[in-house]
N, C-alpha and C positions, 0 to 999 in steps of 0.2 A: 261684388263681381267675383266669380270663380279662375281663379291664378292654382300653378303649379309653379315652385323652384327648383331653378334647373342646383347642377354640382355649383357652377358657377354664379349661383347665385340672381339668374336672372328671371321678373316675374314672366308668366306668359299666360294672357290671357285666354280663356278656351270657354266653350258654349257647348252645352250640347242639347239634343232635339229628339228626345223622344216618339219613334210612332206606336202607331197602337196596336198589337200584337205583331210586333216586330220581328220576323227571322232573324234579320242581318243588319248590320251595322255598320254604316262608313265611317273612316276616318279622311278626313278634306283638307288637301294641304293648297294652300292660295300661293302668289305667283309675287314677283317680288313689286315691289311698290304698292301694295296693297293691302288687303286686309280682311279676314274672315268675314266681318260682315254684310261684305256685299254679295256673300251669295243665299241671301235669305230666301228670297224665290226660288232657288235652284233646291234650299235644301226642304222647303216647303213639298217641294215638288218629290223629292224622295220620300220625303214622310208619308205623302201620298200613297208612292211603290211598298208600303213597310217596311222602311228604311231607315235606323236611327242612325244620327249621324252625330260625331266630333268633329268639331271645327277650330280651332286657335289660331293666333295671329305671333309668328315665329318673330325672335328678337329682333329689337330696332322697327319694328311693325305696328300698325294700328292701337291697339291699348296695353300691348304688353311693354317692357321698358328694354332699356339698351337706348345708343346713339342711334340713330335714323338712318338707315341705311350701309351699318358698319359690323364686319365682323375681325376677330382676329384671323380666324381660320376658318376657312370652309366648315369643320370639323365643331364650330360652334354653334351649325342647321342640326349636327349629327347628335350633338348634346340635348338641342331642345326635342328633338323627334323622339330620343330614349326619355325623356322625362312625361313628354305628353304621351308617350305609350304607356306608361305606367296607368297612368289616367284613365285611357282607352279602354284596356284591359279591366280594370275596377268600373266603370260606369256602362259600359256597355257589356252586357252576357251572353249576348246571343251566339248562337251554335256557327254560326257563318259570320266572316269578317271582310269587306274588300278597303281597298285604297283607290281612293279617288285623288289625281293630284294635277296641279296646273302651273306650264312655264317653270320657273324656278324651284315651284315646290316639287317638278316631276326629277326635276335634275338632281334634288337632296334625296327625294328618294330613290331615286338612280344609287348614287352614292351609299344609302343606307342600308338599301335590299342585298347591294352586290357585294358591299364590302363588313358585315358587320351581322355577325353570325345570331346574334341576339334578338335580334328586331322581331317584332312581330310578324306572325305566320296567316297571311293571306290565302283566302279561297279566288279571290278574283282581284286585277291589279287594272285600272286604268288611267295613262296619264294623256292629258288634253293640252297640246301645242306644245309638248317639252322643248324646256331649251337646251338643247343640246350643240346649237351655233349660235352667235349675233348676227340678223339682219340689219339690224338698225346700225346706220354706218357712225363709226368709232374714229375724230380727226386723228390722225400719223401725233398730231402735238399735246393731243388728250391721254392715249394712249402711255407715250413717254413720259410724262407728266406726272401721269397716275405712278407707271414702274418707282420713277424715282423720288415720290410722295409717300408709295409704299412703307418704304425701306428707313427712311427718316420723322416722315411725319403721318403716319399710318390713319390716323381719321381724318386727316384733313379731305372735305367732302365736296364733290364736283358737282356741277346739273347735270341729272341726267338728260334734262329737255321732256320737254312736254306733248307724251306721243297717245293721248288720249282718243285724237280721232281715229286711230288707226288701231283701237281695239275691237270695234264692231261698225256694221252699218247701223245699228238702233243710235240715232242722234240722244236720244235720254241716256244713254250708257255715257254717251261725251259728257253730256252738261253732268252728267251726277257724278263722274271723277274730278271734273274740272273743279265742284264743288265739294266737294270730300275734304273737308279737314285733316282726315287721318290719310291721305294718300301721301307718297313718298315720292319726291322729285331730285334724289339727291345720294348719293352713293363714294362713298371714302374710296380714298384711293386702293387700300389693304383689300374694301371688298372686292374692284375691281380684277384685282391681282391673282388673289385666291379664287375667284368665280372664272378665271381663262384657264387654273390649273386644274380645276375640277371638269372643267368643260375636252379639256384635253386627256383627260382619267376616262371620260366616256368610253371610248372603244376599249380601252383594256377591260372597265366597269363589266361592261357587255359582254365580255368572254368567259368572264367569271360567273355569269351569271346562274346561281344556284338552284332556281324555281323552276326549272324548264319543264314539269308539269302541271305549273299553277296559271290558268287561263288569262292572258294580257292584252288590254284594244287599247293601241295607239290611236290617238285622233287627231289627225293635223291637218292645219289648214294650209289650203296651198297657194291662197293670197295674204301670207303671213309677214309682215314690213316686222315682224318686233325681234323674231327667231327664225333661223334659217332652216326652212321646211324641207330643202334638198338634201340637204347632210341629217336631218331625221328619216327619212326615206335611204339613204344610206347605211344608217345604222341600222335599221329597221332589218332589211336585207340580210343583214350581219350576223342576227340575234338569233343564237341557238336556243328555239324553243316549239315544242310539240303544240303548243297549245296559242298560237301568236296571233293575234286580229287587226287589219291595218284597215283603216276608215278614212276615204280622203274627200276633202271639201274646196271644191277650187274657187268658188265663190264667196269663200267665208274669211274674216280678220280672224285677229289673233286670239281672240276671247271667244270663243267656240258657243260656249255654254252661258251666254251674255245677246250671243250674236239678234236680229231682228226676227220676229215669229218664221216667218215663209221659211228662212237657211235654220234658224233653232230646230224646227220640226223633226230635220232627219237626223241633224245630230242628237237629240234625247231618243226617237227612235233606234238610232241603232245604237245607243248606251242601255238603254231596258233591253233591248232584245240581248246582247251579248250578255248582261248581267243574268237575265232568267235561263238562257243557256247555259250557263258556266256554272250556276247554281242551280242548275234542276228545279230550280222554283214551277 
């Protein structure tokens, strides 16, 4: 199996997917407690559009290594993004590049676009249900717990609870997290800690933002239990950029690109159309 190591030393698993006389090339960043793997239909589905795609599974994740659901710093998503960019850039050659990214991975790349002058240069940027808030409610003694587990005992790892129904309406989405060996239900206290101060770097992230004429579609859902869809709609608002695309779904969970055929339809429709847009395809 194909690994990249990061400075730190850590493996990360990565795939990638050939189509056949390819333009452009995603790179796919998965969402936290989960794992590149499960979007083989998805990427199926771009190889289709002629779309090569990179996918890896970011540390503490699916086959790559680290503690499960643990980071020291936020700054440790930012480490494996510059390492699998490397990858990116060598395996993939095509003339066009976009970023596809989901929940957590929208958030790292939040962070990576806005703050971090090196990163890779995108023609098109889309992120699907970013988390930019917690819906999913947080007890007052979980919360403290975590702060003060932080600081002392920084892996020691919480449940996060098991919110698999509330990823889509397709019931086979449920049963196939439920059954996922490689799924993650469990999150250190460090991560928690570090994942509220990056979630709070958002709006300043947003101001800084350097790309403002590189074409970007939000896509959030607005019956979203995992991330809070009104404070994305707020930022959204915010985001100084010429070239910005806001797609909203009020009947869809938080897995947009997962969700059941009838609500899938318009969300991959209006992800091709803004794609061939933005890229003159």
């Amino acid at each position: 199996m194909p690994y990249c190591i990061t400075k730190d030393n850590i493996k990360l698993f990565y795939k990638v997917d050939h189509a056949d006389s390819a333009q452009v090339s995603a790179l796919l960043l998965h969402g936290f407690g989960e794992h590149c793997q499960r979007y083989d239909d998805f990427v199926h589905l771009l190889n289709n559009h002629s779309i090569s795609v990179l996918r890896f599974d970011f540390r503490g994740h699916g086959l790559s290594s680290g503690l499960k659901g643990h980071i020291t710093s936020f700054k440790d998503y930012l480490e494996d993004l510059s390492c699998i960019g490397e990858v990116f850039e060598n395996e993939c050659k095509t003339h066009q590049k976009v970023l596809l990214a989901h929940s957590n991975g929208a958030l790292v790349a939040t962070q990576a676009l806005f703050h971090t002058d090196q990163f890779i240069h995108f023609d098109a940027i889309v992120l699907s249900s970013p988390f930019f808030g917690l819906k999913v409610h947080v007890p007052w003694w979980k919360r403290g717990l975590a702060h003060g587990l932080s600081q002392f005992i920084p892996k020691f790892r919480l449940p996060t609870g098991d919110h698999s129904h509330l990823l889509s309406h397709d019931s086979q989405v449920e049963i196939a997290m439920k059954q996922d060996p490689l799924a993650v239900y469990q999150a250190s206290a460090r991560w928690f800690t570090e994942t509220l101060k990056a979630l709070d770097s958002v709006p300043q992230a947003l101001k800084k933002f350097k790309l403002k004429n590189t074409p970007i579609l939000w896509q959030v859902a607005q019956d979203d239990h995992i991330v809070d869809a009104q404070r994305t709609l707020v930022l959204f608002a915010d985001l100084e950029s010429s070239h910005k695309t806001l797609k909203l779904y009020e009947d869809c969970y938080h897995e947009l690109w997962f969700e059941e055929e009838n609500r899938k339809k318009y969300v991959l429709q209006d992800l091709f159309a803004f794609l061939s847009d933005a890229l003159k395809r």
